[in-house]
N, C-alpha and C positions, 0 to 999 in steps of 0.2 A: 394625597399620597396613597390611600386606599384604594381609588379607583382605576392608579396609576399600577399600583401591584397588581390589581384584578384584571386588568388589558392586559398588562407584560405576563402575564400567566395564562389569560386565555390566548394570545397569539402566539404563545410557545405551545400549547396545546397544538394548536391548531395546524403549525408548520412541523409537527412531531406524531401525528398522525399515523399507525401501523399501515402502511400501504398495503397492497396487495403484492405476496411475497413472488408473484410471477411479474410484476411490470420491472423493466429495465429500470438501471440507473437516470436515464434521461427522461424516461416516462415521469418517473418522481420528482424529476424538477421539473418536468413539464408541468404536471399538476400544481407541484406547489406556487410555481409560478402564476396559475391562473385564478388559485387561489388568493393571493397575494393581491392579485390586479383587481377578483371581484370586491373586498374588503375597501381597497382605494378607491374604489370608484362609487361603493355600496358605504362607506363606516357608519350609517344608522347601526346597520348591522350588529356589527362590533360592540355598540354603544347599546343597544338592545338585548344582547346577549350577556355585557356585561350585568345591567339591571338584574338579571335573570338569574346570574352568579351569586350576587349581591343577596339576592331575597333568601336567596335558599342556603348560603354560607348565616344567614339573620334565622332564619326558622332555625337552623338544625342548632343551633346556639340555644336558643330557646328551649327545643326538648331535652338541649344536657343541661341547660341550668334546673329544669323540672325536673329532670332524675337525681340530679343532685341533692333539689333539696329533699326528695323524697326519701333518699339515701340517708340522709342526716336527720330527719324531721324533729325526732328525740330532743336530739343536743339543741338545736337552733332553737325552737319555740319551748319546752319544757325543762331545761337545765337549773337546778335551783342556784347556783350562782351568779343569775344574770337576775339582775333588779328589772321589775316589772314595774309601769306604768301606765296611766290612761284607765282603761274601764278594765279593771283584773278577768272579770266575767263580759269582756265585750264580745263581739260575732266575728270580729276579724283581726287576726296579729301583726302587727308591724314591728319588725325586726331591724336594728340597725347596727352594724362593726363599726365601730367611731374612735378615731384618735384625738385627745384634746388641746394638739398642735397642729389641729390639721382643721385650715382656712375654710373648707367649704365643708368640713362639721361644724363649723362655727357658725358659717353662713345658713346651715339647714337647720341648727338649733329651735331658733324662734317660731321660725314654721312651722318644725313638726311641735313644737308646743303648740302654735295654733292651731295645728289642722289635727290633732287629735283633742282638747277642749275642747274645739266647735264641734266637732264630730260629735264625740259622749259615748261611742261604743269601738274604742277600738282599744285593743290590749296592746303595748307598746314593751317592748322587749328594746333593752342595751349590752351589747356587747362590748364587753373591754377588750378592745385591739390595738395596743398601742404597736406603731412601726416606724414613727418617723422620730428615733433616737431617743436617747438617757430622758430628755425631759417627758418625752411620753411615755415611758416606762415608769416611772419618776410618778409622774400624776396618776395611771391606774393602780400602780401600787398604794398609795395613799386613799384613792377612792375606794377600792376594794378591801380594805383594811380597816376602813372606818364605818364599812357596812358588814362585815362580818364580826366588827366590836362592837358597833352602837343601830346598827339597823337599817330598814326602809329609808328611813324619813330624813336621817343623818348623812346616809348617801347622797341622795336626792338632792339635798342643800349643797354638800360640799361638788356633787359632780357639775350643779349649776355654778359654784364660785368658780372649779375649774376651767370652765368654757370662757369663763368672761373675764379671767385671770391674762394681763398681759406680761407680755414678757415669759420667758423661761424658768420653770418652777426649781427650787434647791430646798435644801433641807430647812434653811431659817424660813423661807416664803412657807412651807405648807406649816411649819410649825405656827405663825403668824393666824393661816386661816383655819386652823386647829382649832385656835384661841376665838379666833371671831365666831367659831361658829359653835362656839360654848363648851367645845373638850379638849382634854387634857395630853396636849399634843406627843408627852411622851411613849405612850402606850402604844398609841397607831404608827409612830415609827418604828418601833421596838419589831412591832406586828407585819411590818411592809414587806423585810425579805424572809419571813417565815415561808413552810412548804405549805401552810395553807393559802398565803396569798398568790404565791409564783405557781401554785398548780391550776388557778382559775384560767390567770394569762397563757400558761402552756397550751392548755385544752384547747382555748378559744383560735391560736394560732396554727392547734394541728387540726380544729375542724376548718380554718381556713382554705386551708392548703387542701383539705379533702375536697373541698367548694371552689378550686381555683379562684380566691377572692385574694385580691393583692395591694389593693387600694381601699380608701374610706374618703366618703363614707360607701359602706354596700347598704342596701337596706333589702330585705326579704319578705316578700307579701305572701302568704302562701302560698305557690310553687314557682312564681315569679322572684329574679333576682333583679335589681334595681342597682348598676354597676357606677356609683358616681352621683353628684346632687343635681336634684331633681329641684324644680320652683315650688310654692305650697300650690298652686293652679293644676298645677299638673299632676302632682301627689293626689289632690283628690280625685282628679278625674279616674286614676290609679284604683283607687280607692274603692269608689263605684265600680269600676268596671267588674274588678273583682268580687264585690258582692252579686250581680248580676250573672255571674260565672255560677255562683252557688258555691 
């Protein structure tokens, strides 16, 4: 469909061309006509031209995600409401917007656990984004609440039970894994719709919106945006590459 909009937009270019405001009416179908006929007889062309669209609609994409995050740097990688993980003191940040109904966080879960323990130096940043409805609203209010009550490490636990939690969270389920995971489930409800916890989630979704991020997972490598889940194979090569960048 992509390539199909990038042809219907460069042949409309093409057959919309400012002529030359002295040639006749007939002169300009004549041209366009013969334009028309080199293209059908030529479509590498076409097909060449489109690539060409292609690359530089891909780069220029690229320099607005790097001013973006350059734009934001602050909020993305030093924001003290976002739970830090991996090596706190590592050489490179990995950044991730993650919702905890949302199938390919789930799927990228284990990976980015792998591929930052095998690593050992990367400092791993989560951001609470929830957008795909009440139950993920639901879940980072609970998560966010039980780390501004009990901490790192009690986060950490509960945001691992939320990933791997089926089914749709309600108030008995988190109260449930409140208890499992050794607190006192009334507190962190109490806590969930406080302005301390809805103001972590505001932030998060108005630096979203500043980052044209609209989906999760996003993950953010230093000036690199990473729009959707990546395999662990590839995340590393990510990874490298970017250290070799300096």
């Amino acid at each position: 469909m992509r390539r199909l909009a990038i042809s219907t937009a460069l042949a409309t270019t093409l057959f919309t061309l400012p002529l030359h405001a002295e040639m006749t009416a007939d002169e300009r179908l004549e041209l366009q006509d013969e334009i028309r006929a080199y293209l059908l007889e030529h479509p590498e062309v076409l097909v060449e031209a489109m690539g060409i669209l292609q690359t530089r609609e891909e780069a220029a994409a690229v320099e607005r995600d790097a001013l973006l995050v350059q734009t934001n740097a602050d909020m993305i990688f030093a924001s003290p409401d976002d739970w830090v993980g991996g090596n706190p003191d590592g050489d490179i940040t990995l950044v991730e917007f993650m919702d905890y109904q949302c199938g390919y966080c789930r799927k990228a879960y284990s990976e980015v656990e792998e591929l930052v323990a095998s690593d050992g130096n990367i400092r791993f940043v989560v951001k609470e984004f929830p957008i795909l409805g009440e139950a993920s609203l639901l879940s980072s209010k609970f998560a966010i609440a039980i780390r501004q009550l009990h901490g790192d490490v009690a986060y950490e636990a509960a945001h691992d039970a939320l990933i791997a939690l089926r089914g749709e969270p309600n108030v008995e389920t988190l109260a449930r894994l409140a208890t499992d995971l050794g607190l006192d489930p009334q507190p962190i409800a109490d806590r969930m719709d406080s302005d301390e916890v809805l103001a972590v989630i505001k932030a998060n979704h108005a630096l979203a919106d500043k980052m044209e991020i609209s989906g999760t997972p996003t993950f953010v490598l230093k000036d690199t945006m990473l729009r959707g889940y990546v395999p662990l194979d590839g995340m590393r090569e990510i990874v490298e590459g970017a250290r070799k960048e300096g």
